[in-house]
N, C-alpha and C positions, 0 to 999 in steps of 0.2 A: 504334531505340535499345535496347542491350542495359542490363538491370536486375538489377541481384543481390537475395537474399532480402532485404539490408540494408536496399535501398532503401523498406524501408516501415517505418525505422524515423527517416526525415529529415522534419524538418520541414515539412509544406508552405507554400508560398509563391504570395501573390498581388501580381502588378508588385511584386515583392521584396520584398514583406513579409509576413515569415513569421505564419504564424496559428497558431503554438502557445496563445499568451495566448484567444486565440478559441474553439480547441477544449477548453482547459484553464476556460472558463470557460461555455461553451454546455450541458453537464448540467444543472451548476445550475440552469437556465430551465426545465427538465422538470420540476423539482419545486414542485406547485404551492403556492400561498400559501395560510396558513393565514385562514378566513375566522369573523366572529363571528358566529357562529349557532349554535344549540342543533340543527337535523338538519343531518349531514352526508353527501357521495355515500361509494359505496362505498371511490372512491381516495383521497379525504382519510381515509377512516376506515385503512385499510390503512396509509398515510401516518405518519399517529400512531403505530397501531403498530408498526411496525417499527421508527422512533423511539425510541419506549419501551422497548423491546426490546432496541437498541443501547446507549441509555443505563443499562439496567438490568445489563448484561454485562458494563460496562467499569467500571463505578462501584462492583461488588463486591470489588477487592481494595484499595479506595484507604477510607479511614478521612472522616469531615467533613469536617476542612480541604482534602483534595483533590475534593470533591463541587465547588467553585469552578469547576474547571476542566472542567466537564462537558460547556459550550455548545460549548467550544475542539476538546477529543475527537468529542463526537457528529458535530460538521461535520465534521470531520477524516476520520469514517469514512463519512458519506453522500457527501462528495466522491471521494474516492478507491471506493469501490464502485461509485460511479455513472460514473465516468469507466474502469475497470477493467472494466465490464461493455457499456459502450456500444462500447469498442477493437475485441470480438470482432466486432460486426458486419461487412460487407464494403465496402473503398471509405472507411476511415475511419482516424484515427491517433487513438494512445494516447500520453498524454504520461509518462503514467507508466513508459514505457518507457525513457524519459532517464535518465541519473542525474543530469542538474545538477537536475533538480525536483524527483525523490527526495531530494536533498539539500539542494536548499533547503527542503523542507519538514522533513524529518527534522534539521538540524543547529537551528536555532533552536529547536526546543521540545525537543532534547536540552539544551540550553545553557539554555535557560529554567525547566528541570527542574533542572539543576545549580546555577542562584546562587540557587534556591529554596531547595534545601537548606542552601547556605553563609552565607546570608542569614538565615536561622532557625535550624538547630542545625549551626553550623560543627564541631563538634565531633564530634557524629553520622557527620555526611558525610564527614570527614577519616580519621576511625575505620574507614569503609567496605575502606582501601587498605591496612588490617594488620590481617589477622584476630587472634582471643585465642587467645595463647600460645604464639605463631610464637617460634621460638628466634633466643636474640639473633644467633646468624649467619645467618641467611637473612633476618634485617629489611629489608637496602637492595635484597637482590634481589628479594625478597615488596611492596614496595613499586612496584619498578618495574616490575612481572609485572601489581598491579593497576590501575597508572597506567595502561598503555599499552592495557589490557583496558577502561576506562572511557575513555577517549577515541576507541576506535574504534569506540564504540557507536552513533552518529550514521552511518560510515561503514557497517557491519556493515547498518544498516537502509536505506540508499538501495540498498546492493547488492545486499540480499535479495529487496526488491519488482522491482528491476529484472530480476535476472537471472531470474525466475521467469517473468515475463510476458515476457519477450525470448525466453527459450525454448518458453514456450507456440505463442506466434506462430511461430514457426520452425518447429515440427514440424507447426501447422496447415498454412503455407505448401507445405512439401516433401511432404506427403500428398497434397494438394490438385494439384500440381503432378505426382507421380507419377502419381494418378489420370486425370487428362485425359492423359497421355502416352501410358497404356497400354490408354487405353479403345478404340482401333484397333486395337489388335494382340493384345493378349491381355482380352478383357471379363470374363472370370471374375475374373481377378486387380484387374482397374478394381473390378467392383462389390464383392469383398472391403476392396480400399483403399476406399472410399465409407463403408463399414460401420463400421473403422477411426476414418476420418474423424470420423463423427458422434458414435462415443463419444469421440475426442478432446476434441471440441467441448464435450462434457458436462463433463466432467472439469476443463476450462479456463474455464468459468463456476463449477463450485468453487472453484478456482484465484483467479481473481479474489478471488470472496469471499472465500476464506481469508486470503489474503495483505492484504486491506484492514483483517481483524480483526487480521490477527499485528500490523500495525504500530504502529495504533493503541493494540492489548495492552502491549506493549511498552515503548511512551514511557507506558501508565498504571501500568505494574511501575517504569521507571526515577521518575515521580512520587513513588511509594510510598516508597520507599526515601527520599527526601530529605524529607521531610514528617512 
């Protein structure tokens, strides 16, 4: 059976039922539970802090009233880093590569972030869509420039995670795939692509991370703003 690069971006299926919800929720079992005791092993200790560390990051541009939503973000970014990191291994699917799950994740707490702010200082928030002292003719176009620019912010964020890790995977693929092609015929040039390879590799476990903080960053900047 012929397979395009695509194909490792389809859900897998067991007697027809797809296990995205399975692989989208199997990370989280890795992380172990917090236990009450005064010593703790080395992993629980690392555990917390990275924790702390996540929450300490994302919690400095948001003021008290947004400190609330810390538990929301923190999970937000151990799930998505930990399912963004475990994709790179071999033999495995990334659900983050979808965009309906990027967007389902990213449109609800853009929208929960928006009747935040219209719910507490409707005024604030509405004010956001006309800067001070835009002249009176460019009001309804300056208006419609910021509407359309705040509603695609939800979209803006399912596409960014996706298409990042959609391309990461793609160029690991076609390296990976060039290399065993030409490790017969030309071996200099295999073990050059190898080399390649691995610092791709590296780069894309960046990648991952980075793209787990942009996102999370992001909906705690749009927070701020409405609060």
């Amino acid at each position: 059976m012929n397979l395009s690069f695509f194909d490792q971006f389809t859900s897998p299926c067991f007697l027809g039922i797809p296990l995205i919800l399975l692989s989208t929720l199997f990370p989280a079992l890795l992380i172990p539970a917090p236990e009450n005791r005064w010593l703790t092993n080395r992993l629980s200790t690392l555990q917390l802090w990275i924790i702390h560390l996540i929450t300490k990051q994302l919690m400095i541009p948001l003021n008290k009233k947004g400190h609330k939503w810390a538990l929301i973000l923190t999970s937000l970014m151990v799930l998505l880093l930990t399912i963004n990191l475990l994709g790179l291994l071999p033999y495995t699917f990334t659900p983050t590569t979808q965009l309906s799950m990027n967007m389902a994740l990213a449109f609800p707490l853009w929208l929960a972030t928006l009747l935040t702010g219209l719910r507490n200082q409707p005024s604030a928030s509405l004010g956001h869509l006309l800067p001070e002292g835009t002249p009176t003719p460019l009001i309804p176009a300056l208006i419609m420039i910021e509407t359309t620019s705040l509603l695609i912010r939800p979209l803006a964020l399912g596409v960014r995670l996706t298409a990042n890790l959609t391309a990461g995977h793609l160029l690991i693929q076609l390296i990976s795939t060039a290399t065993i092609t030409l490790l017969p015929i030309m071996p200099a040039v295999s073990i050059l692509s190898t080399s390649i390879l691995l610092l791709l590799t590296i780069l894309e476990v960046a990648v991952a991370m980075i793209q787990a903080y942009v996102f999370v960053l992001l909906l705690s900047l749009y927070l701020q703003e409405n609060i």
